[in-house]
C-alpha positions as CSV (number, residue, x, y, z in Angstrom):
1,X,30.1,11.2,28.4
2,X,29.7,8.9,31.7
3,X,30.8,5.5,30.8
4,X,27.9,2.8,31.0
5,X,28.3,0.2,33.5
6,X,27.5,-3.3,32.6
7,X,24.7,-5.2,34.0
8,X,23.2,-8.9,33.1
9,X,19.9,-10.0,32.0
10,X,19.0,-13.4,33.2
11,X,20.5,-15.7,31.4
12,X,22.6,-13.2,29.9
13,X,26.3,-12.2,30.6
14,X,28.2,-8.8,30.3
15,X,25.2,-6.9,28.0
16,X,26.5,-3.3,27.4
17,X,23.0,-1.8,27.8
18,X,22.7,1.6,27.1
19,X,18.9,3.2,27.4
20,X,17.1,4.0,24.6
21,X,16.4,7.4,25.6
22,X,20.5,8.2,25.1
23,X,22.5,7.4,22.0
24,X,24.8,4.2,22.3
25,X,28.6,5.8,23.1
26,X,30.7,6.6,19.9
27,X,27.6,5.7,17.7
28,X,27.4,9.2,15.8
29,X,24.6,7.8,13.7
30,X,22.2,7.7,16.0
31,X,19.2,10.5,15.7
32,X,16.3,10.7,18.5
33,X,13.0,9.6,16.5
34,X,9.3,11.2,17.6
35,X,9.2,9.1,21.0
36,X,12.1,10.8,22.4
37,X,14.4,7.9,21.9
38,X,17.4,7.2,19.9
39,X,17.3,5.0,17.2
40,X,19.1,5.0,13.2
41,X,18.2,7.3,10.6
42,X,17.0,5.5,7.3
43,X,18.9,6.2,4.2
44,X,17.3,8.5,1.6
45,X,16.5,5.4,-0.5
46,X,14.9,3.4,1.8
47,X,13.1,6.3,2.7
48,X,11.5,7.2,-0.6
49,X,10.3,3.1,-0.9
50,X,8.8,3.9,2.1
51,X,6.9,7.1,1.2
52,X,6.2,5.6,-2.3
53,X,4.4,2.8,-1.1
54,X,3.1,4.2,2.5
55,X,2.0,7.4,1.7
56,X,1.9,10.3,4.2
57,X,-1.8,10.8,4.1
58,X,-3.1,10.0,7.5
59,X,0.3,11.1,9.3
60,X,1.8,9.4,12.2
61,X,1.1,8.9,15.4
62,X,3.6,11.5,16.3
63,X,3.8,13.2,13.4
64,X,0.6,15.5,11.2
65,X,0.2,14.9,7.8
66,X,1.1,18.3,6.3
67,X,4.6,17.9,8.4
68,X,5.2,13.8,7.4
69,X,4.5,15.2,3.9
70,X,7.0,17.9,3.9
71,X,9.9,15.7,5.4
72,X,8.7,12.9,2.8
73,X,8.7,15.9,0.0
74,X,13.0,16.8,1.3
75,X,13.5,13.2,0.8
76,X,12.2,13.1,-2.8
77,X,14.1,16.3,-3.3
78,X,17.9,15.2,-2.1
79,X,17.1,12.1,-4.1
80,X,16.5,13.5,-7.7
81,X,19.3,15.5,-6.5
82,X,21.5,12.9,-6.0
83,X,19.9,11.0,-9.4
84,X,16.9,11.8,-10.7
85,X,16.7,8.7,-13.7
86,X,17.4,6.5,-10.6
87,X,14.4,7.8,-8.6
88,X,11.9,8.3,-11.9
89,X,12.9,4.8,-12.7
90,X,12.3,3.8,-9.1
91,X,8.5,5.4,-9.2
92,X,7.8,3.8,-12.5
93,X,8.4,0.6,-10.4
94,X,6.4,1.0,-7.7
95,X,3.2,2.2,-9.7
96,X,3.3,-0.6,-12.7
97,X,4.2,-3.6,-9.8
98,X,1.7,-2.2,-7.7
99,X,3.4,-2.1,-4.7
100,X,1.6,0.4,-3.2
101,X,-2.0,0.4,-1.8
102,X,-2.2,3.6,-3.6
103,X,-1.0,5.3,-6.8
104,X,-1.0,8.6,-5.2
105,X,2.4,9.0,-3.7
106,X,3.8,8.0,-6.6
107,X,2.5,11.0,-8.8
108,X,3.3,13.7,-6.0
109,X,6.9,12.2,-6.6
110,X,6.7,12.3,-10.3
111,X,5.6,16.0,-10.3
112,X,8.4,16.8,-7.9
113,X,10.7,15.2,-10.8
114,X,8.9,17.0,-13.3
115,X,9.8,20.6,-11.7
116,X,12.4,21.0,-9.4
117,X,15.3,19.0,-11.1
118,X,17.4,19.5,-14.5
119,X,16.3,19.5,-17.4
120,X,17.4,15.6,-18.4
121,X,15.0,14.3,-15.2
122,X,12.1,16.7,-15.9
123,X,12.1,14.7,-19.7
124,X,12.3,11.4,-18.2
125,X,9.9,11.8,-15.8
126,X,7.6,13.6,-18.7
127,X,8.4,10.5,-20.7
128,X,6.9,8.3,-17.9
129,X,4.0,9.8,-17.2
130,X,1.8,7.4,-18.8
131,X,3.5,4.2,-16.9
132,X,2.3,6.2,-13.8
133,X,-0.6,8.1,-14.2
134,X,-2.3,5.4,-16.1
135,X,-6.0,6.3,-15.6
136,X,-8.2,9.2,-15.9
137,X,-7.8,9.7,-12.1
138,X,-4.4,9.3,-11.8
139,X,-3.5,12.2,-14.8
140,X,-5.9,15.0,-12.9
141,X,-4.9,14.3,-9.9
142,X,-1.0,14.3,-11.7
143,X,-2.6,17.9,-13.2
144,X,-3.6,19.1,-10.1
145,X,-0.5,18.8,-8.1
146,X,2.0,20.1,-11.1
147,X,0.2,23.2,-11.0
148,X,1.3,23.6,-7.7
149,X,4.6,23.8,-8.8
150,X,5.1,25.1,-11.7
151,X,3.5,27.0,-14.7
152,X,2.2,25.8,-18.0
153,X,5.1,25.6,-20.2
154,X,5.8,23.7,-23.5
155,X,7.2,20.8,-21.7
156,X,3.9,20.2,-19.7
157,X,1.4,21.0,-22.2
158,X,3.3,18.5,-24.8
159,X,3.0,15.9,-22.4
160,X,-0.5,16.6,-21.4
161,X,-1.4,15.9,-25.1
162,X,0.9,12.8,-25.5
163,X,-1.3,11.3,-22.6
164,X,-4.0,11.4,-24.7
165,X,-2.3,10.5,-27.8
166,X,0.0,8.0,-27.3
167,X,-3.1,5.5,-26.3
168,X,-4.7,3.3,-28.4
169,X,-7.8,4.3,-29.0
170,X,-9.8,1.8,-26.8
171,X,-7.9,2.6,-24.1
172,X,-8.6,6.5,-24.1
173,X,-12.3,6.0,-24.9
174,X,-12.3,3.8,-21.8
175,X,-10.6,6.7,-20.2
176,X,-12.5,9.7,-21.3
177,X,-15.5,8.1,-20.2
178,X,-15.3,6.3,-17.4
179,X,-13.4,9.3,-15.6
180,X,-14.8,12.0,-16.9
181,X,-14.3,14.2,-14.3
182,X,-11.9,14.0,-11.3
183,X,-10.1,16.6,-9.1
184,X,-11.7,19.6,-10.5
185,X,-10.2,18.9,-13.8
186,X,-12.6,17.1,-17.3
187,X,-10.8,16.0,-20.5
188,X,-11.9,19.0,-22.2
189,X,-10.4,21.2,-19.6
190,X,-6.8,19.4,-20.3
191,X,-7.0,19.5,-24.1
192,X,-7.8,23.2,-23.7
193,X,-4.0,23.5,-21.6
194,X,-2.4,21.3,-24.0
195,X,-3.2,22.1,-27.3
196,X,-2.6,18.6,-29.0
197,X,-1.9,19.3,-32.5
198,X,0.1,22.8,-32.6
199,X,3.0,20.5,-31.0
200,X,2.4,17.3,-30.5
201,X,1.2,14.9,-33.6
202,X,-2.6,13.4,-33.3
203,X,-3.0,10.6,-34.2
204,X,-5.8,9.5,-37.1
205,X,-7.5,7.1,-35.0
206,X,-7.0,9.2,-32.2
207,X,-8.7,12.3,-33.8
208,X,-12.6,11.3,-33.3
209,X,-12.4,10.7,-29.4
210,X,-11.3,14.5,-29.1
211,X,-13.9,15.5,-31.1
212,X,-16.2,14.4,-29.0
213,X,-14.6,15.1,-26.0
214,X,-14.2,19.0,-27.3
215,X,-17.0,19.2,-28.9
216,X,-19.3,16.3,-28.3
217,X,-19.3,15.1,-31.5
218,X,-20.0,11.5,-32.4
219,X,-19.2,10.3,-35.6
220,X,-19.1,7.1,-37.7
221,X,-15.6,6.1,-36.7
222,X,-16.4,7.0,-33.2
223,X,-15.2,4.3,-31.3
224,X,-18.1,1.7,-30.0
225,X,-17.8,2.3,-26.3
226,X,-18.3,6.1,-27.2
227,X,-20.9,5.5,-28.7
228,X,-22.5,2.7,-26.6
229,X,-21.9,5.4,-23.7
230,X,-23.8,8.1,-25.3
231,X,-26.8,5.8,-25.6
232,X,-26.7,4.2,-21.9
233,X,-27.2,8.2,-21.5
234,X,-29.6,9.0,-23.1
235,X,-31.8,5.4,-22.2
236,X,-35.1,5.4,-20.3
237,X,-35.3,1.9,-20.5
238,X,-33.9,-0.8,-18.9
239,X,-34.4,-3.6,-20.8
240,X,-32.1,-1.3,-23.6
241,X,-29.8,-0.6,-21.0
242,X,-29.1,-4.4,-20.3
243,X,-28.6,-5.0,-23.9
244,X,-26.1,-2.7,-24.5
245,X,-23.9,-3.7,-21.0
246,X,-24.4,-7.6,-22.4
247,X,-22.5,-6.4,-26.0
248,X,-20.2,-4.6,-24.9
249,X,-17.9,-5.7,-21.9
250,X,-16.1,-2.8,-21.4
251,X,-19.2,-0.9,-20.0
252,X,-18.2,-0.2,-16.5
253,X,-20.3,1.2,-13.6
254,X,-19.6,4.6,-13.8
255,X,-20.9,4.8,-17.3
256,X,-24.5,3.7,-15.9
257,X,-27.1,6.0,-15.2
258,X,-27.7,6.9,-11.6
259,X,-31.4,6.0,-12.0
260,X,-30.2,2.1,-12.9
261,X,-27.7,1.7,-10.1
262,X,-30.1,0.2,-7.6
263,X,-31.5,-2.8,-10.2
264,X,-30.5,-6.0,-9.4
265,X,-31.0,-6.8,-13.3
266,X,-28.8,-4.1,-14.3
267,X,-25.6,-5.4,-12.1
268,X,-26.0,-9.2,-12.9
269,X,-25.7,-7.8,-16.4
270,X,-22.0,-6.2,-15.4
271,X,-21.1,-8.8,-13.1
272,X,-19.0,-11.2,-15.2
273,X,-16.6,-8.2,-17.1
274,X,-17.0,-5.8,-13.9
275,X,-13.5,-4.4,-13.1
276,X,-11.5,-6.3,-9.8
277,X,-11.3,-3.5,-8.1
278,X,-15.1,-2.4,-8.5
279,X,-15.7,-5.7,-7.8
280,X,-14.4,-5.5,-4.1
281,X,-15.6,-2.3,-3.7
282,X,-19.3,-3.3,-4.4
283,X,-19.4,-6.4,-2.6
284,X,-21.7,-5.1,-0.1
285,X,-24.1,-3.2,-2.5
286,X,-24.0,-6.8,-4.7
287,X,-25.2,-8.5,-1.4
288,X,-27.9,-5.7,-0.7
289,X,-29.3,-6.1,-3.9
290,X,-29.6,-9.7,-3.6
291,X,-27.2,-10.2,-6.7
292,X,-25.3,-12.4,-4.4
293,X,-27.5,-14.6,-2.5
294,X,-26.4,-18.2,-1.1
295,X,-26.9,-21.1,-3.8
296,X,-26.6,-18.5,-6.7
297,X,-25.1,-18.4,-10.1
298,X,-23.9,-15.3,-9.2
299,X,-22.2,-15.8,-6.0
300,X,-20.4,-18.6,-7.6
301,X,-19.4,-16.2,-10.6
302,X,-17.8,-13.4,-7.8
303,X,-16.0,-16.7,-5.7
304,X,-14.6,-17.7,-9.2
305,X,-13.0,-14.2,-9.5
306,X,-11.8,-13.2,-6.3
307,X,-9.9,-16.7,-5.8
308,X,-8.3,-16.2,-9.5
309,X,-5.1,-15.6,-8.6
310,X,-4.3,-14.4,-11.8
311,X,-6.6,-12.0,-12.5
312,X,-5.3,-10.4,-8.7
313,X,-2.2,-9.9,-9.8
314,X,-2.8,-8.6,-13.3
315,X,-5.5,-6.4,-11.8
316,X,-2.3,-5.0,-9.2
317,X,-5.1,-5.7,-6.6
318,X,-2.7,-4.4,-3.5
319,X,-3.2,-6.7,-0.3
320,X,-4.2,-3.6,2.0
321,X,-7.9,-3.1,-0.1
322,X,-8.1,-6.7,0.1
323,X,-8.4,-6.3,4.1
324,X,-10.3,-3.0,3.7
325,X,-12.8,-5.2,1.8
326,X,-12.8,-8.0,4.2
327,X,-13.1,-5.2,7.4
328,X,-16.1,-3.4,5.2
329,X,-18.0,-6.2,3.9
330,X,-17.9,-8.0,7.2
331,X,-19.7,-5.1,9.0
332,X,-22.8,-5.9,7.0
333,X,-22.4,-1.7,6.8
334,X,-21.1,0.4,4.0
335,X,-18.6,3.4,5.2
336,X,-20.8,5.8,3.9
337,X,-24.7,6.0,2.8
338,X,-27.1,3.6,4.0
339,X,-26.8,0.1,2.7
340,X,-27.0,-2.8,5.2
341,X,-26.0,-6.0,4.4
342,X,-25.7,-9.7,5.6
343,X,-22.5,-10.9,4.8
344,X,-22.0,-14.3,3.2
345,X,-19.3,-16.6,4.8
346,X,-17.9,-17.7,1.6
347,X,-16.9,-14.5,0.2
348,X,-15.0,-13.6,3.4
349,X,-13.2,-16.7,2.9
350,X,-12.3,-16.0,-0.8
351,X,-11.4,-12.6,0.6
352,X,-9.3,-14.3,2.8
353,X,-7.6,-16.3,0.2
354,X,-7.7,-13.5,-2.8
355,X,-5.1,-11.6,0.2
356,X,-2.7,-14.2,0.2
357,X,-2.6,-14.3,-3.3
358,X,-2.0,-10.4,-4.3
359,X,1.6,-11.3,-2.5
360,X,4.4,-12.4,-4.8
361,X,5.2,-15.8,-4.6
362,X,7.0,-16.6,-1.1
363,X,9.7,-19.6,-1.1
364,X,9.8,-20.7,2.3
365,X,13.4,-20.6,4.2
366,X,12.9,-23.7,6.6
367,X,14.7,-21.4,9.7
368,X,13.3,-21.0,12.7
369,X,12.1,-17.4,12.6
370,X,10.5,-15.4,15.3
371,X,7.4,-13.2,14.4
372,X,7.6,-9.9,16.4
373,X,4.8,-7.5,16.0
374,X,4.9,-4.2,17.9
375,X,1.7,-3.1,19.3
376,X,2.5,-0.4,21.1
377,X,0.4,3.1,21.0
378,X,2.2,4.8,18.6
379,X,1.3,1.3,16.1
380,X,-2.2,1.8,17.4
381,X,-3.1,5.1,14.6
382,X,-3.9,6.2,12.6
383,X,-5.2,4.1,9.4
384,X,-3.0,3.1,6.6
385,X,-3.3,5.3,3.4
386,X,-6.7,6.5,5.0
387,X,-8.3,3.3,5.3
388,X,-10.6,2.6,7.6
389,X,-9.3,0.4,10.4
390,X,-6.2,-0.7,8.8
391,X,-3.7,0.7,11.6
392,X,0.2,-0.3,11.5
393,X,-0.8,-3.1,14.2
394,X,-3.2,-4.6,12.2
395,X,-1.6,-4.5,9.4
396,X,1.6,-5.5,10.8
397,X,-0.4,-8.7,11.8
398,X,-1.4,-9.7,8.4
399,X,1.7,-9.3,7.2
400,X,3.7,-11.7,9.1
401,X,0.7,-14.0,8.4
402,X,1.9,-14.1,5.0
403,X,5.6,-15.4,6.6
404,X,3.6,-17.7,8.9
405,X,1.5,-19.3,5.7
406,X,4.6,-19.9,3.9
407,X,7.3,-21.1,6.8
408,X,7.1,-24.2,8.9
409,X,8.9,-23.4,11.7
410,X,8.0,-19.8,13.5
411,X,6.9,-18.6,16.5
412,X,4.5,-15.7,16.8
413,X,4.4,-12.6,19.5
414,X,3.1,-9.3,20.3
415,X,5.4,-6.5,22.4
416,X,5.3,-3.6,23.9
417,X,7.2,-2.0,26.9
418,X,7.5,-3.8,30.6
419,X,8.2,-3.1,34.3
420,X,10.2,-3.9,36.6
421,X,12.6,-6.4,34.2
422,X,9.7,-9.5,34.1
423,X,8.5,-10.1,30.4
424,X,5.3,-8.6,30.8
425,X,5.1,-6.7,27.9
426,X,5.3,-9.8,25.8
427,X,2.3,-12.0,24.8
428,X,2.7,-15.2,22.5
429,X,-0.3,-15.6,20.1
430,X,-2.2,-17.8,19.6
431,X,-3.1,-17.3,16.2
432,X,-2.1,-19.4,13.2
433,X,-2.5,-18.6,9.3
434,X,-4.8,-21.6,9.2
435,X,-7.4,-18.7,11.1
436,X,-9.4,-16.4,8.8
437,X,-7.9,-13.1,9.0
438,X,-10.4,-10.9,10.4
439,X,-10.3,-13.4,13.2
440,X,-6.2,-12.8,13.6
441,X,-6.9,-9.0,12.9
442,X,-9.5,-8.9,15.9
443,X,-7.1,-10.5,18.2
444,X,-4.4,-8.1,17.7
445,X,-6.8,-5.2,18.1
446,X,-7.7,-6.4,21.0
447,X,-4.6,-6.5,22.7
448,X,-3.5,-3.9,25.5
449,X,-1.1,-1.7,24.5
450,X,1.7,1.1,26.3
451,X,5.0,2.3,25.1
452,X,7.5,0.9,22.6
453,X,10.4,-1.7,23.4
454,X,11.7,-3.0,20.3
455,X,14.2,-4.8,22.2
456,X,11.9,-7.0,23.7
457,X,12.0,-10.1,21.1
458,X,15.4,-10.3,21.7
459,X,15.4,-10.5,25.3
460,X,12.4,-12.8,25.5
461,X,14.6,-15.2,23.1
462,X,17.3,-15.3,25.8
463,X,15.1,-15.3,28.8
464,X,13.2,-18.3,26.9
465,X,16.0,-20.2,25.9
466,X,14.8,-20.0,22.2
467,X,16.6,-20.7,19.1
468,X,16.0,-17.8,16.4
469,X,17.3,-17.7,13.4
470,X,16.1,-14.8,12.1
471,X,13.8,-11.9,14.2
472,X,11.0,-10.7,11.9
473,X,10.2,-7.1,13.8
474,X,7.2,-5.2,12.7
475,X,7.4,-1.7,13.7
476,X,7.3,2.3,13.3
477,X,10.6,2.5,15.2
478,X,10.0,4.8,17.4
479,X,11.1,2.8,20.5
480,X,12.0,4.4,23.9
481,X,10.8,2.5,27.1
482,X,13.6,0.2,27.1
483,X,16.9,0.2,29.3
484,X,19.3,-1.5,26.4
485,X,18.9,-0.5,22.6
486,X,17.1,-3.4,20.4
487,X,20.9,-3.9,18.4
488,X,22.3,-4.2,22.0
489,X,20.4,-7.3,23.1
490,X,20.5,-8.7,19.8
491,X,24.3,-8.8,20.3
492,X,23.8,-10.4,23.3
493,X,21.6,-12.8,21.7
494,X,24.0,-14.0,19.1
495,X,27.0,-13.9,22.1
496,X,25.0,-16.1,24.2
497,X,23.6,-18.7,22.2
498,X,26.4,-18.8,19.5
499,X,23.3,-18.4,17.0
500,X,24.2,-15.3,14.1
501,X,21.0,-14.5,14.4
502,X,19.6,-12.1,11.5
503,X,17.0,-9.1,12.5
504,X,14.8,-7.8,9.3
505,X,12.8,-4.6,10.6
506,X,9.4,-4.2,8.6
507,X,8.6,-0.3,9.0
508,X,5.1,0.3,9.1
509,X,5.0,4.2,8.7
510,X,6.7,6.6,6.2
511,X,8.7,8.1,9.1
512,X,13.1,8.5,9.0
513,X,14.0,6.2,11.6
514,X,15.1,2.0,11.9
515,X,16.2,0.2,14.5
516,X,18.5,-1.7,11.9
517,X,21.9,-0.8,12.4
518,X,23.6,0.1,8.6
519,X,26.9,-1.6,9.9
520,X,25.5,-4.8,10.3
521,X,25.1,-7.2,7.6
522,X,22.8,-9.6,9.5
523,X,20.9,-6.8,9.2
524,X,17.7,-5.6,7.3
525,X,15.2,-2.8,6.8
526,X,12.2,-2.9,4.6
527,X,8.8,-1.6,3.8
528,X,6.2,-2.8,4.9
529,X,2.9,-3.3,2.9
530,X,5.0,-4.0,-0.6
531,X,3.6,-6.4,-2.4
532,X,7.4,-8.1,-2.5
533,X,8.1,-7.4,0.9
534,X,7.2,-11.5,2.0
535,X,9.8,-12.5,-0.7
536,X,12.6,-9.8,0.3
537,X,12.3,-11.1,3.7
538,X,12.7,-14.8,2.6
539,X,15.6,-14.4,-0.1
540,X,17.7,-12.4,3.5
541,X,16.9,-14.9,5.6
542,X,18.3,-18.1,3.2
543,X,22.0,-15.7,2.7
């Protein structure tokens, strides 16, 4: 291989550059991401985090959906293969913390552990399936991808019935009615594969929700919300219909007849019990309806529960449909149908605030930390876990505003790739955590963007003169436009100002690749979008 020369940056002595398009010499770790350049591959762990919370459903900008899925799909695979407990356990963790924006890639792992491992793992991740598939949704959508890959046998049909019978009995009537069908599958269709009693034990107080599930009975010891349910059914009359939501607060709005969905007097009737997540997905049809109107008793009832932080996290209200929410409701627009909207100022503020507080608490570090968000094309697509203008860039942005609320001392920029060795390709923000974050969001949108240089921070710290204690580099890896490697100018960074500067890569797709090199310590690659990513980040930082 020809040896590289050295050249200087200004302001910087005797940098071994090497361009990204080429491996650094005698690195044999080194794999060519999507771009074309050369960057680290992530380890299988990291990898599955990263699929687990991500998700592969809208692709890459390199890389399809059906292809991200099947490398995501390997990774799973050579993981139960290395330690199956370790990677059920690790599921179980990312569903019940709520991690992720979305449950899904958690159950496409679990029903990869549930066929294609030993025996031992195929039990354990049977024996989990209720921590994971936790709703009505979840356990079709569980049912639907299992069949996939494998046939009915014993093993599935006696956990299909424990689903339903290891609840209590609220629970499961909450269940069997307010997701009664999903996927293609209803609750009848799954008794009918499982067969709870021939195997699997059912419960007394169990026994008169599958009855009426089976055979739509409805008996004395039926449970109340069963019962309750049949009768919002079967009601003409609204006044009724009101009376039974007001004694009963698990009524939810998907047990509501269509024809009562557009009455005002129907929703203020769920509003105080309505589900956090419904919530903030019916903001907009609240504020059509004129159920919240400025100066009312029931806009001050929704700004009560969207800044409970409390009730966020117990609700595992992820931080992603928080900003979908804010993005949606700020339109004055629903995604779909025909509702128009004004929006009210105060719920995009306790939006604003409700996203800050579906983060684990963040200790601040006191360091001086440089905020680097990549906002190059391939950041630019497409959206998040298939959420409507939630790209890698934007969400990258309110991300490190989370770092940016919590630290004192940090300095904010956006990067992408140069010409002709000036610093173009950099721009400092000017946007500070003290801005609502639609307002941050649009600026970064905004932005013009090219290729990817995720070397860039570094060398605008030593062109700058700038003391960095830590680099904070939001990202999808796939860097190429550079003429030095991103570990390259770090070194050079660290040689220059005597600093041991630490560089924690946030990756922003579900993709193999990190610009984090595995042999350095003051090194560190995460996920980005976890719910404990801010904290990771902090607890790194103070080593």
């Amino acid at each position: 291989m020809k040896k590289k020369s050295k050249k200087t940056y200004k302001g910087v002595i005797n940098i071994k550059k090497t361009p990204q398009s080429e491996p650094i010499p005698f690195r044999n770790d080194m794999a060519k991401n999507n771009a074309g350049g050369f960057v680290f591959e992530a380890e299988k762990w990291a990898k599955l985090q990263r699929f687990l919370i991500i998700g592969s459903e809208c692709g890459t900008y390199y890389v399809k959906e059906k292809e991200l899925t099947k490398d995501n799909a390997k990774t799973v695979l050579h993981c139960i293969a290395e330690d199956g407990k370790r990677v059920v356990d690790t599921i179980v963790n990312v569903s019940i913390a709520g991690k992720a924006p979305k449950n899904d890639p958690t159950i496409f792992a679990l029903a990869l552990c549930a066929s294609f491992s030993n025996i031992e793992t195929r039990k354990y991740a049977f024996k989990n399936l209720n921590k994971v598939c936790r709703t009505g949704t979840h356990f079709f959508k569980f049912l639907n991808i299992i069949e996939d890959f494998r046939g009915w046998g014993r093993s599935l049909q006696n956990a299909t019935a424990r689903w339903y019978t290891e609840k209590e009995p609220d629970n499961l009537a909450l269940q069997v009615v307010k997701y009664r069908q999903r996927e293609g599958w209803t609750h009848r269709d799954a008794l009918r594969k499982s067969k709870p009693g021939a195997k699997v034990i059912v419960p007394e107080n169990i026994n008169p929700i599958l009855k009426w599930v089976t055979k739509n009975e409805v008996e004395k010891n039926t449970p109340k919300l069963i019962r309750d349910f049949v009768k919002l059914q079967a009601s003409k009359d609204k006044k009724e219909v009101i009376e039974i939501i007001k004694n009963n607060d698990a009524i939810t709005w998907e047990m509501i007849p269509t024809n009562f969905l557009t009455d005002k007097d129907v929703w203020n009737a769920m509003l105080p019990n309505i589900p956090m997540t419904a919530l903030l997905r019916n903001l907009g049809r609240l504020t059509y309806l004129s159920v919240i109107h400025p100066l009312s008793e029931s806009l001050n009832i929704v700004l009560k529960r969207l800044n409970d932080k409390e009730a966020t996290i117990k609700a595992r209200i992820h931080p992603l449909s928080v900003l979908l929410a804010m993005n949606v409701y700020k339109t004055g627009k629903g995604m779909k149908g025909t509702l128009n909207w004004v929006p009210e100022g105060r719920i995009l503020d306790a939006l604003n605030n409700m996203f800050y507080n579906a983060f684990d608490t963040v200790e601040p570090t006191g360091k001086r930390i440089l905020l680097a968000l990549d906002v190059s094309g391939s950041m630019s697509s497409p959206d998040i876990a298939n959420m409507p203008g939630i790209t890698p860039r934007v969400g990258s942005a309110a991300m490190a505003m989370v770092t940016a609320k919590t630290e004192s001392n940090w300095h904010i920029i956006g990067f992408t790739n140069y010409n002709n060795n000036n610093f173009k390709g950099i721009t400092p923000l000017e946007i500070t955590p003290n801005q609502r974050l639609d307002d941050v969001l649009k600026v970064i949108d905004d932005l013009p963007f090219a290729g990817t240089d995720c070397a860039l921070p570094m060398l605008y710290a030593t062109e700058n003169n700038i003391d960095v204690d830590a680099f904070i580099i939001y990202t999808d890896s796939e860097t190429w436009a550079g003429n030095i490697h991103p570990v390259q100018a770090l070194k050079a960074y660290r040689k220059k100002t005597g600093i041991n500067a630490k560089l924690i890569v946030v990756g922003m797709v579900a993709n193999d690749f990190t610009i984090a090199d595995p042999e350095d310590p003051g090194m560190l690659d995460v996920v980005g979008f976890s719910t404990d990513t801010p904290q990771l980040i902090s607890e790194f930082i103070k080593l």
